[in-house]
Structures are given as structure tokens and as C-alpha cells.
C-alpha positions in Angstrom: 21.9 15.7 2.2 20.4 14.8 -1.3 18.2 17.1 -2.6 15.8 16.7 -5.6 16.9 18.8 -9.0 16.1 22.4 -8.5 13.2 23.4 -10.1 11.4 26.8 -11.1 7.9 27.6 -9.7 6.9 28.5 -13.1 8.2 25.1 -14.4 5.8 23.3 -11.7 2.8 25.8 -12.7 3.4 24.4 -16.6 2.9 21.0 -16.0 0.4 20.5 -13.2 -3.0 21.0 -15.8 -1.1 17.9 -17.9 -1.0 16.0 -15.0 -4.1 16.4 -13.5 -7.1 16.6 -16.6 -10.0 17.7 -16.6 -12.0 15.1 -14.2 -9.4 15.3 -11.5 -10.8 15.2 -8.0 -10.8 19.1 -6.6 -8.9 19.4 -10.0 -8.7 23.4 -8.7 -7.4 22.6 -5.5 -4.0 20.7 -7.8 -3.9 23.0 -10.4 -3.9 26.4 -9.3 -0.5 29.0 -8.0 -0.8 27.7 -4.5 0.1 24.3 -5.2 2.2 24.8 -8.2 4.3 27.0 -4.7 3.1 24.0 -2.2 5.2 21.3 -4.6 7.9 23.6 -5.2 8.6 24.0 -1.4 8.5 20.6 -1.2 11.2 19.9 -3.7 13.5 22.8 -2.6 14.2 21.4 1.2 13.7 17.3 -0.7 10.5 16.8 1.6 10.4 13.6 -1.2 8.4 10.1 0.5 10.9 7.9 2.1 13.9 10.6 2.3 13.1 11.5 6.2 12.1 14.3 5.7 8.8 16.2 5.4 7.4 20.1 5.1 4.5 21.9 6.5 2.2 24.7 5.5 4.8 26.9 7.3 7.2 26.1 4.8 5.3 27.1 2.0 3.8 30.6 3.1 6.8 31.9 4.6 8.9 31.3 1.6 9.9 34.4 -0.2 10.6 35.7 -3.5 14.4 36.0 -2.7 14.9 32.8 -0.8 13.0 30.9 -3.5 15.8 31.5 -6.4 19.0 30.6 -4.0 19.4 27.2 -5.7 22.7 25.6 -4.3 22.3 22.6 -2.3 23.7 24.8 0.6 20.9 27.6 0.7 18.3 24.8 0.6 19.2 23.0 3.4 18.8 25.5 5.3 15.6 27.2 4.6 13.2 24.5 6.7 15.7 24.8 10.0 15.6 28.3 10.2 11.9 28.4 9.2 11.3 25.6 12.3 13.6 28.0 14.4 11.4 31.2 13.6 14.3 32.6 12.3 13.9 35.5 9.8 13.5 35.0 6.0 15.2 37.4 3.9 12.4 39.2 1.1 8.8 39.6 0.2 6.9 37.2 1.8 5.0 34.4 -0.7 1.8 34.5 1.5 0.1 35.9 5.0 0.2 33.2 8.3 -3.5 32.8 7.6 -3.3 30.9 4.1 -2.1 28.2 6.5 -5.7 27.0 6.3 -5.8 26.9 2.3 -2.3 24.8 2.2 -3.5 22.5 4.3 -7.2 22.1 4.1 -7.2 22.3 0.1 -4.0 22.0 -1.5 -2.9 19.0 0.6 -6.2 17.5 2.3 -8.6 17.5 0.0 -5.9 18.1 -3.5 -3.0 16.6 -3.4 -3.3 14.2 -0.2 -6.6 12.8 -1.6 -5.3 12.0 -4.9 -1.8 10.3 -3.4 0.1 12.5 -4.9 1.6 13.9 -1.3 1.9 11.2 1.9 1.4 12.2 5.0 2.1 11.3 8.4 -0.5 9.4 10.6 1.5 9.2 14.1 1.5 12.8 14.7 -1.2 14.3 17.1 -3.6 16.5 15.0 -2.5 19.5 16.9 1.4 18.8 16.7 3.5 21.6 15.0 5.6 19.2 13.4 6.0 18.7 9.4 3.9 15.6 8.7 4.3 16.3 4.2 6.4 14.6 1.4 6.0 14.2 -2.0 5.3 10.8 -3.1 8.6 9.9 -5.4 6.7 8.9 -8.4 5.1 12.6 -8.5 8.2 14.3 -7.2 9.8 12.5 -10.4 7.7 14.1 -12.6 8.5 17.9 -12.0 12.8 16.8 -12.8 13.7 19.5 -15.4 15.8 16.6 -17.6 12.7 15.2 -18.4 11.0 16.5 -21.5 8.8 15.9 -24.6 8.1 12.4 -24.9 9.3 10.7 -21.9 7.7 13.3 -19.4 4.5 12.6 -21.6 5.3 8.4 -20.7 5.9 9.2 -17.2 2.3 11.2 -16.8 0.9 9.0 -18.5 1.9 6.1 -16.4 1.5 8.6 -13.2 -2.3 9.0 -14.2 -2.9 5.3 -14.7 -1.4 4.6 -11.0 -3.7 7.7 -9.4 -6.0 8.6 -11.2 -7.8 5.7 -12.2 -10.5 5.1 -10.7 -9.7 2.0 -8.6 -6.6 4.0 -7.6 -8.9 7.1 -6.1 -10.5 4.7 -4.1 -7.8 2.9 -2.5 -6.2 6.1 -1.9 -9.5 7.0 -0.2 -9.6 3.4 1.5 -6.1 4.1 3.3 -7.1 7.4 4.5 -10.4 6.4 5.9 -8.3 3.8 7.6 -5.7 6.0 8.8 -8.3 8.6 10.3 -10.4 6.1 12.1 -7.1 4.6 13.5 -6.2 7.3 15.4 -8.6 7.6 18.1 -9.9 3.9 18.4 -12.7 2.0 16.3 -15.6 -0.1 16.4 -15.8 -3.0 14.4 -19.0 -4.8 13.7 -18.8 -8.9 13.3 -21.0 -11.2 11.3 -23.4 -11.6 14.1 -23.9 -8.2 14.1 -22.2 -7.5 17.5 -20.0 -4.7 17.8 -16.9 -4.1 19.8 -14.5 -1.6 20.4 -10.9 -1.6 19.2 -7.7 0.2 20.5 -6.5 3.0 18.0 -3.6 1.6 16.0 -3.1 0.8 12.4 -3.6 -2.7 13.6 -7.0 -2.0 14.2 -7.4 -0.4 11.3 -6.4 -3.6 9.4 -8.2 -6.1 11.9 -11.6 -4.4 11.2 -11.3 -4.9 7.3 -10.6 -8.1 7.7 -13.8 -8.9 9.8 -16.0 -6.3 7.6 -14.7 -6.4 4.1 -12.7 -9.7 3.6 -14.8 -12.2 5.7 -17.9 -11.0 3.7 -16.5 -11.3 0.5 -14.5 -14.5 1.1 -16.3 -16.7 3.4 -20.0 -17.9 2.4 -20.7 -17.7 6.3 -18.4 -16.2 7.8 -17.6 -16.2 11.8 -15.1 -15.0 13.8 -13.9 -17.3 16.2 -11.0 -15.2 17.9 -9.8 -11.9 18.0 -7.0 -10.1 19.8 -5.2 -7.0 20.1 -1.5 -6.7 21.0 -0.8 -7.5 24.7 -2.7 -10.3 24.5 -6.1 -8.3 24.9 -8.9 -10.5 23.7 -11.0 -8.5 22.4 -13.8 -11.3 21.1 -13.5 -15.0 22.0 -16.4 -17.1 20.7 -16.1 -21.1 22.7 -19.9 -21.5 21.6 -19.1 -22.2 18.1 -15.7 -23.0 19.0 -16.5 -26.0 21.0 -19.2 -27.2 18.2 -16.1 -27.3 16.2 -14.6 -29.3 18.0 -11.7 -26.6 18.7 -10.2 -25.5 21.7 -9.3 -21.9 21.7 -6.3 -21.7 24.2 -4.8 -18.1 24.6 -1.7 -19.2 26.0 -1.0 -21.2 22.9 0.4 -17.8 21.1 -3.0 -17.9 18.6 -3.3 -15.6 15.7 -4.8 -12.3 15.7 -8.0 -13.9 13.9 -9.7 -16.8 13.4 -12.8 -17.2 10.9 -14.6 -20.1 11.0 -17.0 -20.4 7.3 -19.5 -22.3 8.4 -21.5 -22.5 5.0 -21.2 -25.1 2.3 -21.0 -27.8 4.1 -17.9 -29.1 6.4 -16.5 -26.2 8.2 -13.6 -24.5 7.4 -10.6 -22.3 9.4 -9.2 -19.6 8.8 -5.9 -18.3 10.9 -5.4 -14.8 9.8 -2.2 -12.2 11.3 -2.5 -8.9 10.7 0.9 -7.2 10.0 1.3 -3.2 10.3 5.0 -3.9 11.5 5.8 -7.6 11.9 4.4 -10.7 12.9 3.3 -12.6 9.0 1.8 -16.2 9.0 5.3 -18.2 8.5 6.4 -21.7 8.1 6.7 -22.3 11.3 3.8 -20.2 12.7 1.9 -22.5 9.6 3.1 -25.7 11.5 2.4 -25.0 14.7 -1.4 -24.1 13.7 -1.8 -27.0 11.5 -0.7 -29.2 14.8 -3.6 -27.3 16.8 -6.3 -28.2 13.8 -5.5 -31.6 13.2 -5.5 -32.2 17.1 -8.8 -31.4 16.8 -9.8 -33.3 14.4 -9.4 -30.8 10.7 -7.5 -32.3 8.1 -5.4 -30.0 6.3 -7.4 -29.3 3.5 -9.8 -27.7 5.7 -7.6 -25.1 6.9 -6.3 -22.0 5.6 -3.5 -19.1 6.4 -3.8 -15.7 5.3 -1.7 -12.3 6.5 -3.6 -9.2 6.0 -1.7 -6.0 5.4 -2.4 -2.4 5.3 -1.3 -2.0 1.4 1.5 -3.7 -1.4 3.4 -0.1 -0.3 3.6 -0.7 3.5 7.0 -1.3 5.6 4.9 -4.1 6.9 5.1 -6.0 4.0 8.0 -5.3 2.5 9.7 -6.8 6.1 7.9 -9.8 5.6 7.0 -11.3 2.6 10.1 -13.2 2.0 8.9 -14.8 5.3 5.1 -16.0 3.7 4.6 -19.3 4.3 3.9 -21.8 1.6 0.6 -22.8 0.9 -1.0 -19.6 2.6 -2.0 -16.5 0.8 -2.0 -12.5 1.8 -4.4 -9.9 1.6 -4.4 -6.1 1.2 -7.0 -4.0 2.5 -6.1 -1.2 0.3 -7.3 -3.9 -2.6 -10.2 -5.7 -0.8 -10.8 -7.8 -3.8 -7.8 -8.6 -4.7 -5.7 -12.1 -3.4 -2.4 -13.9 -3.6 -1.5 -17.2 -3.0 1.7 -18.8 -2.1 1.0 -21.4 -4.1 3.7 -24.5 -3.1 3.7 -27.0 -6.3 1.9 -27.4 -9.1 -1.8 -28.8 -8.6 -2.0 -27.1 -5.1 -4.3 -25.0 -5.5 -6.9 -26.8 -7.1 -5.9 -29.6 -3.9 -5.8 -27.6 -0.8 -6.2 -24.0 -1.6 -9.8 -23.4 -0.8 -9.5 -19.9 -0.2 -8.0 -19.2 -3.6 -10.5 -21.4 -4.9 -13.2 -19.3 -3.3 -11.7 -16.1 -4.8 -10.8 -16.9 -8.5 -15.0 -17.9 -8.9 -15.7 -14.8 -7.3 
């Protein structure tokens, strides 16, 4: 198992006021003993963002004084199985079972979670025992003890322009407002003002930003059309403005999660939108196939637009697919609602056909 360097708690302690100024979100709550101890843990049993592994509050109060200077490789690995086992930990205990409620509510919730400094899992019930913790390797990176004077200065400095800035609070605080709402269903409210309810599922979570965040701020007059969950649940299915359209909205013909219609400025305009947690991006041939359904009823191309929606530049989901992004559509992240790329095919395309991109570079 690979393990992060070893690292002192007093090392941890010295650095955490240079990362986090003064100005810091619940700069107390990232500062203080308890979390200079909270990252430690961390590091020791390599609870690092994408390593598979992660630590819990558990971890961190029943360490102990003698446990926490075995450094090999060999006593790390297996301080967090016999902590999960209940198994007794040589030494002075670091804290009492009940600062379980600090660690988690403080340190990592409203500290260290809020700022992105520590991921944390979302599929696990809220009452599951299991570690759900892990550093995020950019701030793991900056507690390695080879790094020193000026280059741990550059690599603050660049951590504090990635979190702590303040477009980067509020994605952070985007992404867990998301995450939360995803886990016990949502409501999402269209254009016309009707509401509907939505299965939980980070799916969802992306669905309703598209409808509530990027419709709004993309479309001049915006409509939604179609919407459906996985399992071919429709959840909204609009054949009024539809038909007016002059399109005919088949469910058997494997249609997008969403369709927008912007029915302002004067011919209308269609949008096929897929939103990817896992899988599923708007690609060449999903681009074909739609263009064949718009064109047989009656849209030339330039009328019609692709986008794929995504949770954040970060997610699985998008690293899996963007080498499969069509050409000629564009993708969107919910954790940057104002943000937009294009897959722009040849010169002079986007000032020919991409009216979305169009829409977004005037602002």
C-alpha cells in the first residue's frame, strides 16, 4: 500500500495558519490542534482523494500518543483495521468518544469539507458507520516534509488561488448543496413555474441546474420540452409547445434527457441536452441521429444545438467522456454555471452555427 510521507502533528500545526489567512471561512474550525490531528490522521493510514481509501472521526479521536510516532509503512497500515475492528490501541488516548461531534461537525463539515480541502463521500447513508473522509491530493501535497521555503510558499500560494478565492468557495458550496439535495430526492421548478419532483441521484442533481440555472442564463425564453429520468421515467413531457414546433416528441426514439426549446428572438431554437454523472455524453453519433429527428421536422441545422451537462471539470463523469464530445456541440458544468465550452469543428463555426456559444460570449 502507498502511503503519503510521514509527517509530524507539530509539522501540520506550523503550516495550517499559512494556508488558511485571516478571511478563511470558519478559519478557527482549519486552524486549530484538532484539525492540525484530523489531517495528520488522514495522512498516516493515506486516507488521500482518489487512493480508495478514506478515515472517519473514529480514526482521529482514538489515535494515541504512542501509536501516533510508529512511522513505518507497516504500523500504519494497520492502525485504521484494528481501529474498524474495535481492537485496542496501545497509549494515552488523543481525545474522549464524544469529540466525535467536533471532528465531524466543525473540523470537517463546516472547516475543512466546506473549503474543499477534504472530499467526502455522498453514497453512504447519513447514519452508516463507514469512513466517508480523504484529503484532497492538492492539500495532502502541501503538508510533504521535502517541501520547504520557497516552493511550499508556490504551492500555497497556488492552493489558495484554487480554494480560497472566492469563485472557488462558491463552487465548493454549489457541489455540496447539490450533493445534499441529491440524496433524498428534489424538486425542480421549470420556466413555467411548475414544479415536479425528481428521484434522488446525482442525476437529478445535475438535471435541475440545468433547468434552473443554465436555461435562465442561456436561453432568452427558455422552455423545457422533455425531461426524463433513467428507466425511461418521463418526468415532464410538454406536446403543447412541442406540436406548435412542429416536433414530435417520441419516447421510444431513445431522446435525450432534456430538451429546451428558446422560444424568444424570433425563430425557435432546440436544445438536446444529456446529463452525464457516469456515462451517456451527446456523441457523434447521438449528434446524428438528433439532427435526423430536427430536420424531419422541419429545423435546419443551424437552429439546433447539443450540449452535455456535468456535475464539475473534476468528475469521473467527465473525464470518461470527453474524448467522446461531439463536434459542433458544447458542455457545461454546474459547478461553473457561467462558464461554457464549445467543440468548435473548423474555423468560422462558431460565428455559423454555434448559437449557443454565440449567446454566451455576449453574455
Amino acid at each position: 500500500m502507498s502511503l503519503p510521507p510521514y509527517v509530524p502533528v507539530a509539522t501540520i500545526a506550523a503550516r495550517l495558519p499559512f494556508i488558511f489567512p485571516e478571511g478563511t471561512p470558519n478559519r478557527t474550525y482549519c486552524i486549530r490542534d484538532l484539525a492540525a490531528r484530523t489531517i495528520f490522521v488522514a495522512l498516516y493510514v493515506g486516507a488521500v482523494a482518489d487512493a480508495g481509501r478514506e478515515f472517519g472521526p473514529v480514526h482521529v479521536y482514538r489515535m494515541t500518543d504512542e501509536q501516533s510516532v510508529l512511522a513505518s509503512p507497516a504500523d500504519r497500515v494497520l492502525y485504521a483495521p484494528a481501529v474498524d475492528r474495535k481492537q485496542a490501541i496501545a497509549g494515552r488516548r488523543w481525545y474522549a468518544d464524544n469529540t466525535r461531534e467536533p471532528i465531524r461537525d466543525e473540523t470537517l463539515r463546516d472547516g475543512l469539507v466546506a473549503i474543499g480541502a477534504v472530499t467526502r463521500r455522498e453514497d453512504l447513508p447519513t447514519t452508516s458507520g463507514l469512513p466517508r473522509y480523504a484529503l484532497h491530493s492538492d492539500f495532502a501535497a502541501l503538508f510533504d516534509p521535502s517541501l520547504e521555503g520557497p516552493a511550499l510558499d508556490a504551492a500555497i500560494t497556488a492552493f489558495q488561488n484554487a480554494y480560497l478565492s472566492k469563485s472557488a468557495l462558491a463552487r465548493v458550496s454549489i457541489m455540496l448543496a447539490g450533493a445534499a439535495a441529491g440524496k433524498s430526492g428534489l424538486l425542480v421548478t421549470f420556466p413555467s413555474k411548475e414544479t415536479r419532483p425528481l428521484a434522488p441521484g446525482p442525476s437529478s442533481v445535475i438535471a435541475k441546474a440545468v433547468v434552473e440555472i443554465f436555461a435562465p442564463a442561456f436561453l432568452a425564453e427558455p422552455a423545457v420540452l422533455w425531461l426524463s429520468e433513467s428507466g425511461n421515467k418521463v418526468v415532464l413531457r410538454d406536446d403543447k409547445i412541442a406540436t406548435a414546433l412542429g416536433l414530435k416528441i417520441e419516447a421510444d426514439k431513445n431522446l435525450p434527457d432534456l430538451i429546451l426549446a428558446d422560444l424568444g428572438g424570433g425563430a425557435a431554437r432546440l436544445l438536446f441536452v444529456e446529463v452525464v454523472a457516469t456515462d451517456g455524453a451527446i456523441t457523434e453519433r447521438r449528434r446524428a441521429a438528433l439532427l435526423e429527428l430536427t430536420r424531419a421536422a422541419g429545423f435546419v441545422d443551424d437552429q439546433v444545438d447539443f450540449l452535455t451537462a456535468y456535475k464539475d471539470r473534476d468528475s469521473r463523469g467527465f473525464r470518461k467522456t470527453v474524448a467522446q464530445l461531439a463536434w459542433g456541440s458544447c458542455a457545461w458544468f454546474m459547478s461553473e454555471p457561467d462558464q461554457l465550452v464549445a467543440m468548435i469543428e473548423e474555423p468560422g463555426a462558431a460565428a455559423r452555427s454555434q448559437w449557443l456559444l454565440r449567446r454566451a460570449v455576449r453574455g
